[in-house]
C-alpha positions as CSV (number, residue, x, y, z in Angstrom):
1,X,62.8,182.3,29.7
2,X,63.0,184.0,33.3
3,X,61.9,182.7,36.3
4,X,59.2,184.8,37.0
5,X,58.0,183.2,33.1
6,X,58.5,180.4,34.0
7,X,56.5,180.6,37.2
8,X,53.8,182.3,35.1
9,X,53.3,179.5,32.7
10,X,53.9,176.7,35.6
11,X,50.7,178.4,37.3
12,X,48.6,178.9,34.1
13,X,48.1,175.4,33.9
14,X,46.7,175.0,37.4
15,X,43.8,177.6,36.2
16,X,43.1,175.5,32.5
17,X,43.1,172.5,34.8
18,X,40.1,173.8,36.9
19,X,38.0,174.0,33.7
20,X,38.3,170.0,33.8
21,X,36.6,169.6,36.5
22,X,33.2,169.7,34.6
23,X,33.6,167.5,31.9
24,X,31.8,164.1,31.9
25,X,33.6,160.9,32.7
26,X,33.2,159.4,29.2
27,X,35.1,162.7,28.3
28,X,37.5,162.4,31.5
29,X,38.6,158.5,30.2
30,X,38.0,158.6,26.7
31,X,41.5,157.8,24.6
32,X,42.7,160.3,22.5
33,X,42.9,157.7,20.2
34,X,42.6,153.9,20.5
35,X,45.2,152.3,23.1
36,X,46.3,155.6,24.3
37,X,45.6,157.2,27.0
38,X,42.8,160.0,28.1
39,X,42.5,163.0,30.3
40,X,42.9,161.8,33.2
41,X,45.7,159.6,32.8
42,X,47.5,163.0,31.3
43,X,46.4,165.0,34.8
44,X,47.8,161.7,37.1
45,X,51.0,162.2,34.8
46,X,52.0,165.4,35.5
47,X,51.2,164.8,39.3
48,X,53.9,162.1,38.7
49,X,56.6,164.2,37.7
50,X,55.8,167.1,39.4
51,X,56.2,164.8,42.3
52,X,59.0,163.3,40.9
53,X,60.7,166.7,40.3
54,X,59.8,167.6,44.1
55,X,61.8,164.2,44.8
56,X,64.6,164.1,43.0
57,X,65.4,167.5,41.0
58,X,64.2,170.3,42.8
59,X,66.0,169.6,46.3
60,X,69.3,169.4,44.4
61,X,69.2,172.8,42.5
62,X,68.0,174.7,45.4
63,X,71.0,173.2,47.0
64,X,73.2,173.8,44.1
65,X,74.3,170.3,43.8
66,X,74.5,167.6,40.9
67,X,72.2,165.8,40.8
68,X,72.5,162.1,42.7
69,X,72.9,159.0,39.7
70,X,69.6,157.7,39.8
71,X,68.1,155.5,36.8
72,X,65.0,157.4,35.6
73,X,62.5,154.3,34.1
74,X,60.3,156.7,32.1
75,X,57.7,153.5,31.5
76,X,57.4,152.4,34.8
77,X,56.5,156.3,36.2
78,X,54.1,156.4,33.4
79,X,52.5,153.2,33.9
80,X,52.1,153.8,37.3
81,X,50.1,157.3,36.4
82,X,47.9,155.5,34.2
83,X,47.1,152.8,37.2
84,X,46.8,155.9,39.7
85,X,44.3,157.9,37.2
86,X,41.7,154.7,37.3
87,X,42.6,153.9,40.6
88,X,38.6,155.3,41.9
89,X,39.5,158.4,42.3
90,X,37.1,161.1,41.4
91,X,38.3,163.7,38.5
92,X,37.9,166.4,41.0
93,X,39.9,164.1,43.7
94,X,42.7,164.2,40.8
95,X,42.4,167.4,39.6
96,X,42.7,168.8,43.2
97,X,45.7,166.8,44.0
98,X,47.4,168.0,40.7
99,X,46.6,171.3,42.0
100,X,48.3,171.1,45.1
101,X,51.3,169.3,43.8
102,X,51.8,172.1,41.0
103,X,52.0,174.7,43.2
104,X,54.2,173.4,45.6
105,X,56.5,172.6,43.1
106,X,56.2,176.4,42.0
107,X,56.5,177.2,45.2
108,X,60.3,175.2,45.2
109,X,61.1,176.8,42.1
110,X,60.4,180.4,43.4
111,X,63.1,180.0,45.8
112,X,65.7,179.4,43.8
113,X,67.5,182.6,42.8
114,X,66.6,184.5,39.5
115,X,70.3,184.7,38.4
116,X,70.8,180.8,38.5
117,X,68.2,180.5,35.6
118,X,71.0,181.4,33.4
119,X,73.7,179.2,35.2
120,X,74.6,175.6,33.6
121,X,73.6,172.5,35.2
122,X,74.3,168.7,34.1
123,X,70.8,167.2,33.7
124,X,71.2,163.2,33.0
125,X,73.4,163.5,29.8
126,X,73.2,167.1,28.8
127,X,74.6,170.4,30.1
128,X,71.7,173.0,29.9
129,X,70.5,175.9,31.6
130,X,67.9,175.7,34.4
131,X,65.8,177.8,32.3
132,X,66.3,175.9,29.3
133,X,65.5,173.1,31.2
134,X,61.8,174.6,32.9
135,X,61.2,175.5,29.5
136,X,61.3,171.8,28.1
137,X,59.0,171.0,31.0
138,X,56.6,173.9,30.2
139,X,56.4,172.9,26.4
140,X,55.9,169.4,27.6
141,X,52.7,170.4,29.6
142,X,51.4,172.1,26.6
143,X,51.7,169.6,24.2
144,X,49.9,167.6,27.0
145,X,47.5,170.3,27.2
146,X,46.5,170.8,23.0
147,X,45.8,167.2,23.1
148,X,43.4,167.4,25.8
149,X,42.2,170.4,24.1
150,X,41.6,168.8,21.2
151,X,39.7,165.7,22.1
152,X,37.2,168.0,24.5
153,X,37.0,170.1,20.8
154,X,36.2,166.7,19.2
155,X,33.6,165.2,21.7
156,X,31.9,168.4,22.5
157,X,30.3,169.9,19.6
């Protein structure tokens, strides 16, 4: 995957998020299945670790630099999104900031040069490419994304 791919399908979830903005909050907080979480626990998620990428990723590969040892606690970011999504804030309010977020973090990623998609990079404990590595975080948002798919396709006849 190139950059400008990668930028493509970064973006292209900013424009399927916008289509959220209409659904109904027993849509916008209903579980995807019971326990689990719903829409827009999914949406403060990715604002999470697109924040979180802004943080702590980003900074270093524009830089070309490892990456600083910091312990990632997957549960605790996650927990935190799920407080943030029913934390009163409107599903436009959250679906905005999500919007801004993601393209600022596209924005990062565009300055990094097209050939050091291809380079090597130490991320935690593996050695991948940068692109490799965008494109684990793209198939990530889309898995995110069919699930929210399918529970709009399952509530809305």
């Amino acid at each position: 995957m190139n950059k400008s791919k990668i930028i493509e399908e970064k973006l292209n979830l900013i424009n399927w998020c916008e289509s959220l903005k209409n659904l109904t909050d027993e849509i916008w907080f209903a579980a995807f299945k019971e326990g689990s979480w719903g829409i827009a626990d999914v949406i403060s998620h990715f604002i999470s670790w697109d924040r979180f990428l802004l943080e702590n990723r980003i900074p270093f590969i524009i830089r070309s630099e490892e990456y600083p040892p910091i312990k990632v606690d997957v549960e605790t970011i996650n927990a935190e999104a799920y407080r943030y999504a029913r934390s009163g804030r409107s599903r436009v309010e959250l679906i905005n900031e999500f919007i801004a977020i993601r393209k600022h973090l596209v924005s990062q990623i565009d300055t990094i040069p097209d050939e050091r998609f291809q380079n090597h990079m130490n991320i935690g404990s593996s050695n991948e490419t940068l692109a490799d590595y965008f494109k684990e975080l793209i198939e990530h948002d889309k898995r995110h994304m069919n699930q929210i798919n399918t529970l709009i396709e399952e509530m809305i006849p």
